[in-house]
C-alpha positions as a Markdown table, in Angstrom:
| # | Residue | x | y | z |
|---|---|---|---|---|
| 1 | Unk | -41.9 | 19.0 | 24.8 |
| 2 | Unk | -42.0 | 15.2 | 24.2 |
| 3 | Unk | -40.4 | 15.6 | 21.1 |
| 4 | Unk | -37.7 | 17.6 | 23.0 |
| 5 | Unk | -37.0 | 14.6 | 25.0 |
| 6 | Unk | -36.5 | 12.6 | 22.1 |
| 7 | Unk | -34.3 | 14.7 | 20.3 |
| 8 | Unk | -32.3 | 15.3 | 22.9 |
| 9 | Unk | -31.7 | 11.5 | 23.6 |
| 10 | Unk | -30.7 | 10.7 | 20.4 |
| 11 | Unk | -28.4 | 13.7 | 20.0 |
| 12 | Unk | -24.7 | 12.8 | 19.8 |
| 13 | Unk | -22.3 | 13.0 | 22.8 |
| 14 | Unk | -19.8 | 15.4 | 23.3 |
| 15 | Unk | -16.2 | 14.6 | 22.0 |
| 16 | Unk | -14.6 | 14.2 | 25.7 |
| 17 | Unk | -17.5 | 11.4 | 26.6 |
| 18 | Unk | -16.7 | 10.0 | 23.4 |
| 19 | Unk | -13.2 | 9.8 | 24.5 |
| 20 | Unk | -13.3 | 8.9 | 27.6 |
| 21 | Unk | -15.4 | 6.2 | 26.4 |
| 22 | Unk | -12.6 | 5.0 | 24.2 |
| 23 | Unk | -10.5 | 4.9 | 27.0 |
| 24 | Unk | -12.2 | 2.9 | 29.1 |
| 25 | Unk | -13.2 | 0.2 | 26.4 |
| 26 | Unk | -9.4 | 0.1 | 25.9 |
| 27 | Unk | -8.2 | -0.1 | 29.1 |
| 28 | Unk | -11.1 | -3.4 | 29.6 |
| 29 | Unk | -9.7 | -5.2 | 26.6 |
| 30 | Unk | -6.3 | -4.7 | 27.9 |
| 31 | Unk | -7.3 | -6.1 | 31.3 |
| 32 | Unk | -9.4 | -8.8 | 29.9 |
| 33 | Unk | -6.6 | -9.8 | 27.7 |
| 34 | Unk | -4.1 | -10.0 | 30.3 |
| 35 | Unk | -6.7 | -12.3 | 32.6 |
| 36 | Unk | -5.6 | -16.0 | 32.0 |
| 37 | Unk | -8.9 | -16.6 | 29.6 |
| 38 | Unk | -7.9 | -13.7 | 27.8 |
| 39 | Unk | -4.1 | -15.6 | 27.2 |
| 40 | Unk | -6.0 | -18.9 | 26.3 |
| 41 | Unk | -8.6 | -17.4 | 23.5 |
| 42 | Unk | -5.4 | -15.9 | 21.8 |
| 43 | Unk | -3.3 | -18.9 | 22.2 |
| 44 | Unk | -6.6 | -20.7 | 20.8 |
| 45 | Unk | -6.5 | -18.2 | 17.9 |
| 46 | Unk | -2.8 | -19.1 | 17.3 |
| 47 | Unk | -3.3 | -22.0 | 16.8 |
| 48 | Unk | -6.4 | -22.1 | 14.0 |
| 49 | Unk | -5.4 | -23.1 | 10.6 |
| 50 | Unk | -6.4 | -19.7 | 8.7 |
| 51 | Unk | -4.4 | -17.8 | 11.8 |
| 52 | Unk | -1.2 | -19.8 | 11.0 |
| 53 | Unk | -1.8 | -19.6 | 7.0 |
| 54 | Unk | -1.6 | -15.5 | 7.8 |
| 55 | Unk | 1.1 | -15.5 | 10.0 |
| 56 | Unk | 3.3 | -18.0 | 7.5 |
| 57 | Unk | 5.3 | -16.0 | 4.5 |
| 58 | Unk | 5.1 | -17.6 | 1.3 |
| 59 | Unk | 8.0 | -18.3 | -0.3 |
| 60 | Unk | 7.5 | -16.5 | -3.5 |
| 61 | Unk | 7.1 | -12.9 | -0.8 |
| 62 | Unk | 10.9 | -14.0 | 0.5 |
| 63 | Unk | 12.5 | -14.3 | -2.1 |
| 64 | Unk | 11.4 | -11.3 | -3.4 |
| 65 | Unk | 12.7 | -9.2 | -0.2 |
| 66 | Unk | 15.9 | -11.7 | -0.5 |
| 67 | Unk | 16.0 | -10.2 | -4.1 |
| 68 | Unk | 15.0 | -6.6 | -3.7 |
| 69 | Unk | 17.4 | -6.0 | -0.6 |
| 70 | Unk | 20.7 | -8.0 | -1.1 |
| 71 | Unk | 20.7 | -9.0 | -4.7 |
| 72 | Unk | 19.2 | -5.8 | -5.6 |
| 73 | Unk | 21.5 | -2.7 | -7.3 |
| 74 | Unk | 20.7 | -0.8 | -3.9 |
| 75 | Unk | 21.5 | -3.5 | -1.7 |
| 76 | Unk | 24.9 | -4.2 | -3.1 |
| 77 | Unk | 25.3 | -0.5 | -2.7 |
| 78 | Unk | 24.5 | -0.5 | 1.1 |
| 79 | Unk | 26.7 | -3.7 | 1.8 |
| 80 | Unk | 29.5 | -2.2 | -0.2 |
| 81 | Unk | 29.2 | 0.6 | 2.0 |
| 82 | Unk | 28.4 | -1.3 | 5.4 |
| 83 | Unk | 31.7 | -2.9 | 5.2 |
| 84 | Unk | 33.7 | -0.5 | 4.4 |
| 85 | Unk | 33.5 | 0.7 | 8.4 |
| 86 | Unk | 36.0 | -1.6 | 9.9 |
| 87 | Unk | 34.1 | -1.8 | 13.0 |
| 88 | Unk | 31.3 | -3.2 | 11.5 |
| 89 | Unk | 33.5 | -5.5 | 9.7 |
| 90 | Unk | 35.3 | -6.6 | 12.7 |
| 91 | Unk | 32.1 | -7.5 | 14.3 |
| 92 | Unk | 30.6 | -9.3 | 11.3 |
| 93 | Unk | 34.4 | -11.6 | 11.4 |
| 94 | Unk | 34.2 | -12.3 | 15.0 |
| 95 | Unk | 30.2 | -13.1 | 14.9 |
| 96 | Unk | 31.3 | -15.8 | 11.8 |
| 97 | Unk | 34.6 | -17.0 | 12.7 |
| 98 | Unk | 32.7 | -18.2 | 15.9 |
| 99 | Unk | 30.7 | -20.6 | 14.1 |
| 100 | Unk | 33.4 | -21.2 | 11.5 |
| 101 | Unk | 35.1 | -22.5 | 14.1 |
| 102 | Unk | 32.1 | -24.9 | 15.3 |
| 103 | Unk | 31.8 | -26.3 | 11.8 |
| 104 | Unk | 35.3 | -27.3 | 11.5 |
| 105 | Unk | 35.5 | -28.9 | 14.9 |
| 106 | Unk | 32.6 | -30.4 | 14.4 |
| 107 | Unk | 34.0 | -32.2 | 11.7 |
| 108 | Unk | 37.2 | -32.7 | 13.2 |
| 109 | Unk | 35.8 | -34.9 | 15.6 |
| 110 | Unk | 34.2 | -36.4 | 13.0 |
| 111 | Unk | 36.1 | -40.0 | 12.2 |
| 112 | Unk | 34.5 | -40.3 | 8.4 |
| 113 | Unk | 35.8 | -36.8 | 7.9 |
| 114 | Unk | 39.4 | -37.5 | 9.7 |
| 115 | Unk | 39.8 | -41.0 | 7.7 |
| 116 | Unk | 39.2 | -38.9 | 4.6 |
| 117 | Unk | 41.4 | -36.4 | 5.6 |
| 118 | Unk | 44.1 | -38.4 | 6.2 |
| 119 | Unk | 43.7 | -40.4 | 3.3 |
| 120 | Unk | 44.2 | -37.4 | 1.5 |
| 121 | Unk | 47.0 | -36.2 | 2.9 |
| 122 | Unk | 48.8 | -39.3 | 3.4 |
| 123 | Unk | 48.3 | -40.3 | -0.7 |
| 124 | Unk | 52.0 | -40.0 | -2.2 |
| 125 | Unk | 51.4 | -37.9 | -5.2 |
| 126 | Unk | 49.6 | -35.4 | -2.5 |
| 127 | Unk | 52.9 | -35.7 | -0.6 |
| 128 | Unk | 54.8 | -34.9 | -4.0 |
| 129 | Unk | 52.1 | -32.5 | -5.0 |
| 130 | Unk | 53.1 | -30.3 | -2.0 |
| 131 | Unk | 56.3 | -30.4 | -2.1 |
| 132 | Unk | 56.6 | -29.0 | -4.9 |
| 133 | Unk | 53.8 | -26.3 | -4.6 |
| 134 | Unk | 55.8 | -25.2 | -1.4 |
| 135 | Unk | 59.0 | -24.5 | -3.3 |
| 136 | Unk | 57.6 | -23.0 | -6.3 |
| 137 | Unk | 58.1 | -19.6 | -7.1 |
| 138 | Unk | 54.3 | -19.5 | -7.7 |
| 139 | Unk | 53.5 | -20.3 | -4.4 |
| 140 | Unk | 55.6 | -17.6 | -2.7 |
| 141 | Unk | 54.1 | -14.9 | -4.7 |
| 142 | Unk | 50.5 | -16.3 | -3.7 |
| 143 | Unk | 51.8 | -16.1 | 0.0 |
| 144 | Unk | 53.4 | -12.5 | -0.6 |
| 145 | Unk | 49.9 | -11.6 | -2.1 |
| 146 | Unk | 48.1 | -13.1 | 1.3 |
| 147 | Unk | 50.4 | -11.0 | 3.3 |
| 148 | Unk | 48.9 | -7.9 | 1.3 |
| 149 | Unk | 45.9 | -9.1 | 1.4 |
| 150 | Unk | 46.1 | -9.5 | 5.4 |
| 151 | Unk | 47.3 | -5.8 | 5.4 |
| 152 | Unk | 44.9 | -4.4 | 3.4 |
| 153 | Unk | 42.0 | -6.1 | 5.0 |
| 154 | Unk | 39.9 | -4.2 | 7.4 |
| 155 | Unk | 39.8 | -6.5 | 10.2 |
| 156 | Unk | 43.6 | -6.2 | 10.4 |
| 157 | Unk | 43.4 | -2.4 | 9.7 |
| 158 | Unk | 41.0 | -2.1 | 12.4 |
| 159 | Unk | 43.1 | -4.0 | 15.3 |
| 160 | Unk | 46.0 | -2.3 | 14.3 |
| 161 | Unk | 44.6 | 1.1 | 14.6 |
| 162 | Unk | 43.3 | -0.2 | 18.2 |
| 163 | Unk | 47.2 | -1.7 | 18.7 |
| 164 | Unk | 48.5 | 1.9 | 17.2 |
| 165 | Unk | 46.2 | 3.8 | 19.4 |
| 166 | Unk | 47.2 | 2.2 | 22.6 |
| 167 | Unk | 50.8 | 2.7 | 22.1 |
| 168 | Unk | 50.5 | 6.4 | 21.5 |
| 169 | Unk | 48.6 | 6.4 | 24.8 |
| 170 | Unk | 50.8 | 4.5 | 27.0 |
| 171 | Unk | 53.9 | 6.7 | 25.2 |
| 172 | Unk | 51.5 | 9.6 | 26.4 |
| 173 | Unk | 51.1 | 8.3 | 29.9 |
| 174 | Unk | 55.4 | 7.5 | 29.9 |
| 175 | Unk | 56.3 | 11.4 | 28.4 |
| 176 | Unk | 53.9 | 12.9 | 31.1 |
| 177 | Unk | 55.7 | 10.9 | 34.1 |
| 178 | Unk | 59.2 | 11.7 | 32.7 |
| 179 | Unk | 58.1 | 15.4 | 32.9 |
């Protein structure tokens, strides 16, 4: 009967005590790491040498996913067809012209990059340069092609669809109150 004892002692739990084990471990950890010691040992741990040299990418690993999902045949494939939506495309202009629009004020203010600016402009065969750039024939078909360009470009298509759309609501609105 002894060796019953034994046996029986050393006999593996049942699944649901196992479990419930499980879960309250887990829900100790979770409370110990929560506790303020618990948030200094893992700010500690942060801040180790061989944590950091983990948590760093080398730059051989970016490149590569630089390489395999822009510069890649697939990646081209999924840019060519993120901007054709002209939603997306209108988001993606706004998000850039904003800091576009930084940069260039930035050097606006700028007085080494206004002195060179207006030594550039203000240079007489610049002045003579653009004279006659304005009035060539050349320079009217590049402006024509802009214009097309403008027209075709999904930004433009997109605001004009919104412009479009309004009208043909507020003629809506108009045709219903004539009635």
């Amino acid at each position: 009967m002894a060796l019953n004892v034994v046996l029986f002692g050393c006999a593996p739990r049942e699944e649901s005590g196992a479990q419930m084990d499980y879960d309250e471990t887990k829900k100790m950890v979770i409370d110990i790491l929560e506790t303020e010691d618990g948030k200094k040992a893992i700010q500690e741990m942060m801040k180790s040498e061989d944590m950091q040299q983990v948590l760093i990418m080398d730059q051989k690993t970016v490149t590569e996913t630089v390489q395999k999902t822009l510069v890649s045949d697939d990646g081209v494939k999924f840019w060519q067809k993120v901007f054709e939506d002209p939603k997306f495309v209108e988001s993606f202009s706004t998000s850039l012209r904003d800091e576009h629009e930084k940069v260039i004020k930035g050097l606006m203010n700028d007085p080494e990059y206004q002195k060179l600016l207006i030594e550039v402009l203000q240079d007489p065969e610049m002045e003579k340069s653009l004279q006659t750039s304005l009035k060539s024939q050349e320079f009217r078909k590049h402006i024509q092609e802009i214009v097309q360009e403008t027209l075709s470009s999904p930004l433009y298509k997109a605001k004009i669809e919104e412009t479009l759309l309004k009208a043909a609501e507020e003629a809506g609105k108009q045709e219903e109150k004539s009635k």
